[in-house]
C-alpha beads as a LAMMPS data file, in Angstrom:
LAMMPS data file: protein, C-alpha beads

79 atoms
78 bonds

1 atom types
1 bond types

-500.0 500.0 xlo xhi
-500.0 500.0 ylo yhi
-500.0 500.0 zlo zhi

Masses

1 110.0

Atoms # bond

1 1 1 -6.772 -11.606 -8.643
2 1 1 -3.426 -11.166 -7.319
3 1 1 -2.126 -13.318 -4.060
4 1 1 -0.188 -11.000 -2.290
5 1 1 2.431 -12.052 0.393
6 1 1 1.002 -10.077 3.330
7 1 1 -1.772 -7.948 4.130
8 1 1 -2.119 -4.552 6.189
9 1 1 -5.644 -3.291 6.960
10 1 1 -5.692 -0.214 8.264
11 1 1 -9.170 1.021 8.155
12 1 1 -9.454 4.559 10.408
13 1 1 -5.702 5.180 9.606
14 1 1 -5.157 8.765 8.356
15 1 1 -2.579 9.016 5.002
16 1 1 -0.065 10.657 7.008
17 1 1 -0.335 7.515 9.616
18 1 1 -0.613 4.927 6.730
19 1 1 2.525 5.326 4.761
20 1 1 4.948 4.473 8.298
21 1 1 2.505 1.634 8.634
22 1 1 3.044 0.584 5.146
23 1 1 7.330 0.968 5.537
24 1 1 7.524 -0.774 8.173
25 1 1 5.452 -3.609 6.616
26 1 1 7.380 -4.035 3.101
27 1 1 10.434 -4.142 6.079
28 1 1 9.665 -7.687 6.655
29 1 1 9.215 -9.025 2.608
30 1 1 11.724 -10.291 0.546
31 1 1 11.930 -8.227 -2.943
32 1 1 9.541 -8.937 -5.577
33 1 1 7.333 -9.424 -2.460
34 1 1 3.367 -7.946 -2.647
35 1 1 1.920 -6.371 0.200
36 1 1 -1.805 -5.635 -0.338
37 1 1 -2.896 -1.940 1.372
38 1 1 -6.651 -2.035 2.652
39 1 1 -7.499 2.250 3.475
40 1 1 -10.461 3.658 3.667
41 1 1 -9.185 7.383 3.577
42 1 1 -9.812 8.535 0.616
43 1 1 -6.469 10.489 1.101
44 1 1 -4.826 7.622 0.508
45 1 1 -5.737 7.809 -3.105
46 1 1 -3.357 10.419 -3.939
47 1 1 -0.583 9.683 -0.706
48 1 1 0.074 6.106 -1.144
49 1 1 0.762 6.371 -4.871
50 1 1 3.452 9.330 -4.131
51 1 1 4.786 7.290 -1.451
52 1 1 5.639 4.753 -3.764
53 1 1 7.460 6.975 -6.242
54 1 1 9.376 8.514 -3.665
55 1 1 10.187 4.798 -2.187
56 1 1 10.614 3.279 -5.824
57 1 1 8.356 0.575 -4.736
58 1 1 6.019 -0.203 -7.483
59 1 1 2.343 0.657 -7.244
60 1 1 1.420 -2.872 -9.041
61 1 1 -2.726 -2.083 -8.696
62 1 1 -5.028 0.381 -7.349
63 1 1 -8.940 -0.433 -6.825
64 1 1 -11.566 1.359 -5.707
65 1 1 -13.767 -0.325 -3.591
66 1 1 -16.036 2.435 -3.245
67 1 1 -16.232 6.241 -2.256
68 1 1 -13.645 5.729 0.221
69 1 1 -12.316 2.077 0.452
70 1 1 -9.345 1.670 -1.539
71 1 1 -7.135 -1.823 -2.272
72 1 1 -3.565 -1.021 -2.797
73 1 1 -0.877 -3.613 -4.094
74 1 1 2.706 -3.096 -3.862
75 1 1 5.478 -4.526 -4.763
76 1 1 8.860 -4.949 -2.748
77 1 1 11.596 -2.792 -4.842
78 1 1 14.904 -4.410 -5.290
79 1 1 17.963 -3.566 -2.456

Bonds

1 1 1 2
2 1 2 3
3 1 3 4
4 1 4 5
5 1 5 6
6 1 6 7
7 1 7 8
8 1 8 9
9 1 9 10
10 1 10 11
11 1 11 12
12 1 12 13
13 1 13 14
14 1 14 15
15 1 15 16
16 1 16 17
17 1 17 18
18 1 18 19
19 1 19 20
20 1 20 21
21 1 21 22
22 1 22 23
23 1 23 24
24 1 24 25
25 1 25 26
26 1 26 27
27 1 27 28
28 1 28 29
29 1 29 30
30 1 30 31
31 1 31 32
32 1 32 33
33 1 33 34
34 1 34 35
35 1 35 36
36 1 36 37
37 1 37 38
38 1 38 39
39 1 39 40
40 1 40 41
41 1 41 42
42 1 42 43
43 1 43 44
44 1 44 45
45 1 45 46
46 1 46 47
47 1 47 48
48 1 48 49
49 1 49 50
50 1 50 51
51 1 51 52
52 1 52 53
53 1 53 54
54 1 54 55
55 1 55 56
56 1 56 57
57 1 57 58
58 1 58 59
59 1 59 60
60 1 60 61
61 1 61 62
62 1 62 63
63 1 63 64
64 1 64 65
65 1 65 66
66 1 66 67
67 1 67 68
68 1 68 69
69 1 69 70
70 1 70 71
71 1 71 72
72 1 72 73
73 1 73 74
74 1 74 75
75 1 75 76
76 1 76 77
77 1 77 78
78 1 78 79
């Protein structure tokens, strides 16, 4: 299990409303930092992965929690 340096649950939060959330919370980590994602928009799936690309923050794990719920762990990109 990995110990990540902050959280952001954002149950209810649409993919196009999650990845500004999710900036704006690897603002405040140092790099090599994890932030752990909590969605459950299943959107998410397929937008928070691509958002990471894009960012070049890495996409260290993805789990499914079920149908909808979805764990995300990322990890702070160097400056």
């Amino acid at each position: 299990m990995m110990n990540p340096d902050k959280i952001l649950d954002a149950p209810g939060q649409a993919c196009i409303n999650l990845t500004p959330l999710i900036k704006q919370a690897m603002a405040s980590l140092s790099e090599g930092d994890i932030l752990k994602v909590f969605s459950d928009d299943a959107a998410s799936r397929l937008g928070v992965p691509a958002w990471c690309r894009l960012t070049k923050n890495i996409l260290v794990e993805m789990k499914e929690v079920d149908a909808t719920q979805t764990e995300f762990y990322i990890k702070k990109k160097k400056s």
